[in-house]
N, C-alpha and C positions, 0 to 999 in steps of 0.2 A: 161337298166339304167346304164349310166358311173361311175364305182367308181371314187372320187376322193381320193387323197391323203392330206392326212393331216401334217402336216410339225410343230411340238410345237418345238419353239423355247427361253429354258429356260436359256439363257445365264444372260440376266437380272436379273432373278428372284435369281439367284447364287449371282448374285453381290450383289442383298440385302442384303442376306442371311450372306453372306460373311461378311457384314459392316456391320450386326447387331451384328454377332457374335463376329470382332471384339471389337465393343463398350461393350456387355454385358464382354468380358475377359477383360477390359481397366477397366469397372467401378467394377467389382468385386476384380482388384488387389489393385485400390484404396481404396477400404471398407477394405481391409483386412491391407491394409497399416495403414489406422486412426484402426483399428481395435489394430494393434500390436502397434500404439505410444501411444493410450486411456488405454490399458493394461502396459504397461513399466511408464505410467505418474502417475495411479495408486500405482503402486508399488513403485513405490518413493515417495509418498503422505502415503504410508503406511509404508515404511521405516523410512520417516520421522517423525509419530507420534509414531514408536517404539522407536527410540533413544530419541526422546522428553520426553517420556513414560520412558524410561532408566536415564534419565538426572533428569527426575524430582523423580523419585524413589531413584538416589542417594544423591541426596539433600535431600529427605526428612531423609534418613539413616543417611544422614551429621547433622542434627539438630536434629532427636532422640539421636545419641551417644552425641553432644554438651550439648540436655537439659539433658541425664541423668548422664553428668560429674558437670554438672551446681547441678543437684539435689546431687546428693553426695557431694558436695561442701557445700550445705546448709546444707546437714546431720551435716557433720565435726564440723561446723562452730556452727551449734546448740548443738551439745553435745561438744564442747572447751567450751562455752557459760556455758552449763547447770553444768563443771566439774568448769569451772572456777567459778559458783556462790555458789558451794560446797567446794570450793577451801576457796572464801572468809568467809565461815561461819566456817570453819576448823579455820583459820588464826584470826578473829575476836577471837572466845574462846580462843584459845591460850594466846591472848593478852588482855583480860579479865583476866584471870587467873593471868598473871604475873603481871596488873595493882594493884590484887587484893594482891598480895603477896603469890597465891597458887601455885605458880611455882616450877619445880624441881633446885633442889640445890645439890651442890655436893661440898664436901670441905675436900679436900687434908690434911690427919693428919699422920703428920708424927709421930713415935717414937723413940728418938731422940737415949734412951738406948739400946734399939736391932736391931736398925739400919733397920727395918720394917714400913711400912706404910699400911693405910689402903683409902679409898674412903668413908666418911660418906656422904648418900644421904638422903636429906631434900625433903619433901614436904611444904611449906610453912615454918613452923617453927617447923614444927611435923617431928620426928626421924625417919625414915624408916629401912634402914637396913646398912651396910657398906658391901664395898668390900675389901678382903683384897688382897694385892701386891701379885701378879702374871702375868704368859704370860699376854699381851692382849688379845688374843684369848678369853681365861677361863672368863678373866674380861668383857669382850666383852658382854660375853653369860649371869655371872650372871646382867649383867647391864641390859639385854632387859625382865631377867626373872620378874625384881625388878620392871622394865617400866610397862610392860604386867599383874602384881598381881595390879596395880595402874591403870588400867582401859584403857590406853593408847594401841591405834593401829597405823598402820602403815601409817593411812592416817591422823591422829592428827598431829597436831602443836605444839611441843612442845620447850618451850622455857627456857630453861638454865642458870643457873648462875654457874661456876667454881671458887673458892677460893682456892686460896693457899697463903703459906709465903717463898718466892722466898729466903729468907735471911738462911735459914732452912737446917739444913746440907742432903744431898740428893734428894732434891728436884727437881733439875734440871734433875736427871734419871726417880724420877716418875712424872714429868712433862710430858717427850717425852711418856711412856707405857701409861698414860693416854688421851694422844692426839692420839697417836694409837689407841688407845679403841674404842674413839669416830669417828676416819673416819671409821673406820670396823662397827659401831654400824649406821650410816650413810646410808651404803649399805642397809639397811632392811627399815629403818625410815627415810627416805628420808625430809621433813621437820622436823627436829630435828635442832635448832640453840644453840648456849650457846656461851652466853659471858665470858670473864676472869676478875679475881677480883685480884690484889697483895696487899695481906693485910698486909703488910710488909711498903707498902706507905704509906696506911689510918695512919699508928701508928705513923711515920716521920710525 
């Protein structure tokens, strides 16, 4: 029996082989290609909702500081409000008071023979006590003592009459110790007013 010879010839089947492989390397760089811009398009889509995410966190920190300068605002605005309506009921009595003729009074008595003076201080038309001529300072202090035995604090309203007789030998020094008194006396009693009387005219 003749062998024959068998002869496979796989040139072909190479070449397949070949074109397959290079298609499968072609479409796998391409996958990887949309692979890495699906990823990078991503991360800009999520970059984007972080700074969006950032932007809208500092607005919203821009409107909490806004509303709670706004709310301290109202605070303020409510207690001016509430001091101011305490204010007016200080001011009201005050002016009650003087309507009524129970005001403080103070009237400049000179001594004409020992060349000394005193400060007689009225409550309405009731004697309280007098001060006698000294620093301002001293007169100052018994002034607020005389204020404070008379029920008055430092948030009252209190409203002033000053008399003197301007024609009166010495009068014009304890005019000025007396006007001292009362800005020193001013610094503690902050509405404290007094008006001036020269009863030196009333008599002309």
């Amino acid at each position: 029996m003749n062998k024959r010879e068998i002869i496979l010839d796989f040139t072909s089947l190479l070449d397949v082989i070949m074109i397959i492989l290079f298609f499968f390397i072609l479409f796998s760089h391409m996958e990887a290609i949309d692979a890495i811009e699906e990823k990078e398009r991503m991360q800009a889509e999520h970059s984007q909702i972080i700074e969006q995410a950032e932007q809208i966190k500092s607005e919203a920190e821009e409107l909490l500081a806004d509303a709670e300068i706004k709310n301290q605002q109202a605070e303020e605005f409510l207690s001016e409000v509430q001091q101011s309506d305490s204010r007016n009921a200080y001011n009201i009595e005050g002016i009650m008071d003087f309507s009524r003729g129970l005001n403080i009074r103070l009237n400049l008595n000179m001594n004409a023979e020992s060349g000394a003076w005193e400060l007689d201080i009225f409550c309405g038309d009731d004697f309280i006590d007098s001060i006698r001529k000294d620093s301002p300072e001293i007169m100052q202090q018994a002034f607020s003592d005389i204020i404070a035995e008379k029920g008055y604090t430092q948030e009252d309203t209190i409203l002033c009459v000053f008399t003197y007789n301007a024609t009166e030998s010495g009068t014009r020094s304890a005019y000025k110790s007396v006007k001292e008194m009362f800005e020193m006396f001013k610094l503690d009693y902050q509405h404290f007013f007094c008006s001036e009387a020269d009863t030196s005219i009333e008599k002309e």
